[in-house]
C-alpha positions in Angstrom: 5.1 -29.2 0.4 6.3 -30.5 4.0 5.4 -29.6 7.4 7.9 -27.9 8.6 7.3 -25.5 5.2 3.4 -25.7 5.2 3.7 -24.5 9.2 6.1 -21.1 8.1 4.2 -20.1 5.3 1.9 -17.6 6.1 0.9 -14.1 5.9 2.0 -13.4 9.4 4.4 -10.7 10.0 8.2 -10.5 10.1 10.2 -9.1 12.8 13.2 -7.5 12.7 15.2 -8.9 15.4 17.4 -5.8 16.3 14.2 -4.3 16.0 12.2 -6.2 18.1 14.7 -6.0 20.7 14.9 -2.4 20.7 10.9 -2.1 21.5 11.1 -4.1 24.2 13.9 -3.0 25.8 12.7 0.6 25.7 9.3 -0.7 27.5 11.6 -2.8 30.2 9.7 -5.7 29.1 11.6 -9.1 27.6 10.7 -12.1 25.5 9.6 -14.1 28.6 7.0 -11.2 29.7 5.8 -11.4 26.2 5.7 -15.5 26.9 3.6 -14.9 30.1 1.3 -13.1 29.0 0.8 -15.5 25.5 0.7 -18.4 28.4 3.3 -19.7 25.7 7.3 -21.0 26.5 9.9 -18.3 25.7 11.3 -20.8 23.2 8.1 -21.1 21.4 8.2 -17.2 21.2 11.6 -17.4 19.9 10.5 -19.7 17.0 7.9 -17.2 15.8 10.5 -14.2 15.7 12.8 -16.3 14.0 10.1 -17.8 11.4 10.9 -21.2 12.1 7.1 -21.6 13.8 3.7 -19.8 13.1 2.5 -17.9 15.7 -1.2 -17.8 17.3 -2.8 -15.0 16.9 -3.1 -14.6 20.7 0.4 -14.9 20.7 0.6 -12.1 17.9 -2.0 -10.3 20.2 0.5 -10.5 23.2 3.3 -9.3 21.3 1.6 -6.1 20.3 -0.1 -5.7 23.7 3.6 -5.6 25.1 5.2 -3.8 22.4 2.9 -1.4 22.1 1.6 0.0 18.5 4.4 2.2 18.1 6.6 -0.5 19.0 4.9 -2.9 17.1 4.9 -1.1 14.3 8.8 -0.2 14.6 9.6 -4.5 15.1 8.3 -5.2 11.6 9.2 -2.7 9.8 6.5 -0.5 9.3 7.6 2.7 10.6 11.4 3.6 10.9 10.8 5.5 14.4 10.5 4.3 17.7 9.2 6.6 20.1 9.2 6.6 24.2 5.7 7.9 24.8 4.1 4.3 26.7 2.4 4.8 29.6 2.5 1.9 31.8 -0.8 0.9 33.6 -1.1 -1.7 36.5 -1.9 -4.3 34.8 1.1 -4.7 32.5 3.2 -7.1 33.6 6.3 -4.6 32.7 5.4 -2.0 34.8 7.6 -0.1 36.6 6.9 -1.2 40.5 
């Protein structure tokens, strides 16, 4: 096995890029909020939702933190619904100012 392979195998999830999209766009947040908060580079981020690199699980952590578990749930697949009911706080870095 190679590097490149042994570092995308794994038991991580898989998001669904439309998907993913979708959660974020409906929390106002993007893929460089979700870079922030990982203290990660957007294109690093873009590597794990394209499964070309594993992702951390404090990156993972971020992701679902911004998403939200609805959202979260909805970008890999697990539920079919995406539903508006977030409730931004202060300290989300998407919130609404």
């Amino acid at each position: 096995m190679d590097a490149t392979q042994a570092r995308t195998d794994n038991e991580l999830p898989t998001f669904i890029y439309r998907r993913f999209r979708a959660a974020l766009d409906l929390r106002g947040a993007s893929v460089e909020s979700v870079a922030r908060h990982a203290s990660v580079s957007s294109r690093h981020v873009w590597h794990v939702l394209t499964g070309r690199r594993r992702g951390s699980a404090k990156l993972l952590l971020s992701i679902r933190h911004v998403l939200g578990e609805p959202g979260y749930a909805f970008a890999i697949g697990q539920t079919d619904t995406l539903r508006d009911d977030f409730q931004p706080t202060e300290g989300d870095d998407h919130a609404a100012s």
